[in-house]
N, C-alpha and C positions, 0 to 999 in steps of 0.2 A: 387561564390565559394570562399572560405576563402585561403587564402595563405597556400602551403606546410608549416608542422612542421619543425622543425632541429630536426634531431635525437636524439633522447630522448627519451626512451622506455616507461618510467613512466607516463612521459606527454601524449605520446602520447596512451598508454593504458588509462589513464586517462578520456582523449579528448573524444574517442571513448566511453568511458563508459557513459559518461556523453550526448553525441548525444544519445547512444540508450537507457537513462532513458527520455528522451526528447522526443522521438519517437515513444515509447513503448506505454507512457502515453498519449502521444496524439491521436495516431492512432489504438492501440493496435497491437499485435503479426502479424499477420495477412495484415495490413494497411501499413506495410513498410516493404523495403528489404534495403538489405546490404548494396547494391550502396548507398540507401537514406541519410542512417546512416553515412557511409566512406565519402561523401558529406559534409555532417554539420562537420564532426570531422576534414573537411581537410587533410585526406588520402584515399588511393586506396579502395577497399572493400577488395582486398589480403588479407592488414595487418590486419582487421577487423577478417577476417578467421586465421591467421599468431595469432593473439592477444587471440580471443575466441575462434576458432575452426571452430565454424559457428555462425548461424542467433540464433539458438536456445543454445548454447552454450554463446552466447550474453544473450540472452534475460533472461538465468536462474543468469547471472553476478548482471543482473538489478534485478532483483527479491530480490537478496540475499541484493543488496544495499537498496533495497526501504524497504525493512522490517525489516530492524536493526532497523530504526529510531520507538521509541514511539510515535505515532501520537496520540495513546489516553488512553493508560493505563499504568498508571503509575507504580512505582517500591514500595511504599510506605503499606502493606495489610491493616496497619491502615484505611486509606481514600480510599481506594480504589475505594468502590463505589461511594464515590462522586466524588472524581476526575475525575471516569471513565466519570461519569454522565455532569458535568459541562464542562468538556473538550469536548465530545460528542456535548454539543450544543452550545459551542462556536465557537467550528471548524468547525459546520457545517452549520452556521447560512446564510443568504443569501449573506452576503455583506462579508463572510471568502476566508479564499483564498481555492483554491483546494485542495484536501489530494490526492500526487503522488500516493500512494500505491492503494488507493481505485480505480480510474481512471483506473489503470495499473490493475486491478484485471475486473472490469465493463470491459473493454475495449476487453481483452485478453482469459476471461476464457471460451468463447465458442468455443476454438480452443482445442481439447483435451490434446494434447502435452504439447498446455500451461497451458492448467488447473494440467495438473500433476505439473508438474514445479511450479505453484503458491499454489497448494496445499501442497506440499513439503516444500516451505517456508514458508508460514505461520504457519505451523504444529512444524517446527525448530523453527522459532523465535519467532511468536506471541503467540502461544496455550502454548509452551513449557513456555516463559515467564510466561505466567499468570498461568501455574502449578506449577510453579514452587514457586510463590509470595501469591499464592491461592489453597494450594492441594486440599482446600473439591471440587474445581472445576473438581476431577478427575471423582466423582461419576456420573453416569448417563449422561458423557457427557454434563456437564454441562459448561464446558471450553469453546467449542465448540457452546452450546446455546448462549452464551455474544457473541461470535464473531460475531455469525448470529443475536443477536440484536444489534449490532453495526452496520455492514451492513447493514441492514433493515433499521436502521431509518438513518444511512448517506445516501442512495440509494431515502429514500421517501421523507427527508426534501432538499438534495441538488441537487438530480438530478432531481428529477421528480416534487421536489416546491410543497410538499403536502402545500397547503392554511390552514386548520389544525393547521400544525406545525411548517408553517413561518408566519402563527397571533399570535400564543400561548406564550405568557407570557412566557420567557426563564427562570426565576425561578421557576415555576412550572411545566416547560418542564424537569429542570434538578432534583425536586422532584420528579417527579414521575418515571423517567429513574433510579435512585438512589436506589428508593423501587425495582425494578426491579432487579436492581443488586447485590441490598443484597438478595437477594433471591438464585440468581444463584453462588454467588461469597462467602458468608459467610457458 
């Protein structure tokens, strides 16, 4: 167990925030409780409830942090799809690191509660971004299709090691994801 903080509110909402993007993502929603969380941040689980309210009060804190960050589509409409495309199978390539947010999504969204809550953010930060950067993306739900081929193919190249698409030539991995994008994105 790590030493008491000194009082420091910031810190120590902080600390705590950052145990439960740490927990979230590893265990998903469901896979840890409060103690586990107030544990790693070095306070009580109180102040965890005292900080977020609760566990799910926590978990929607984590949500909102793990989905500000760009993991894979950029701000730029010009390049869009290829950045979407190249970024896509760079980050997801076998030897990359993990992507927080996808874990935290795989891990959590067969919990209803938390699927609302991850549905909620991604709808605010991620969908909104790319309508915002891409309006024709509003027709037919089109927004929404790129997220689900993003998913998709993070899901079958890094979780589940499609053989396929960890042999496949990553410049031809990321032309043909590319064609795909402009499709849904332009």
């Amino acid at each position: 167990m790590t030493e008491p903080r000194r009082r420091d509110a910031a810190a120590t909402r902080e600390a705590i925030l950052r145990a439960g993007v740490e927990a979230f993502t590893r265990a998903g929603y469901d896979g840890v409780g409060v103690r586990e969380i107030a544990q790693r941040a070095g306070v009580t689980a109180m102040l965890v409830n005292r900080y977020f309210g609760s566990k799910e009060g926590l978990f929607a804190e984590v949500v909102e942090v793990s989905l500000t960050e760009r993991t894979v589509l950029s701000g730029d409409p010009a390049t869009l799809a290829h950045d979407a495309a190249a970024t896509l199978v760079r980050r997801t390539a076998p030897d990359a690191d993990t992507l927080d947010p996808f874990l935290l999504l795989l891990r959590s969204a067969h919990v209803p509660r938390a699927a609302e809550i991850l549905r909620a953010g991604i709808e605010k930060h991620v969908e909104q971004h790319l309508l915002n950067i891409a309006p024709a993306t509003r027709e037919g739900g089109r927004a929404a299709i790129a997220l689900a081929l993003i998913n998709g193919f993070w899901m079958m190249r890094k979780v589940v090691g499609s053989t396929a698409l960890n042999e496949a030539d990553e410049a031809e991995l990321t032309r043909i994801l590319e064609q795909l994008f402009h499709v849904l994105l332009d």
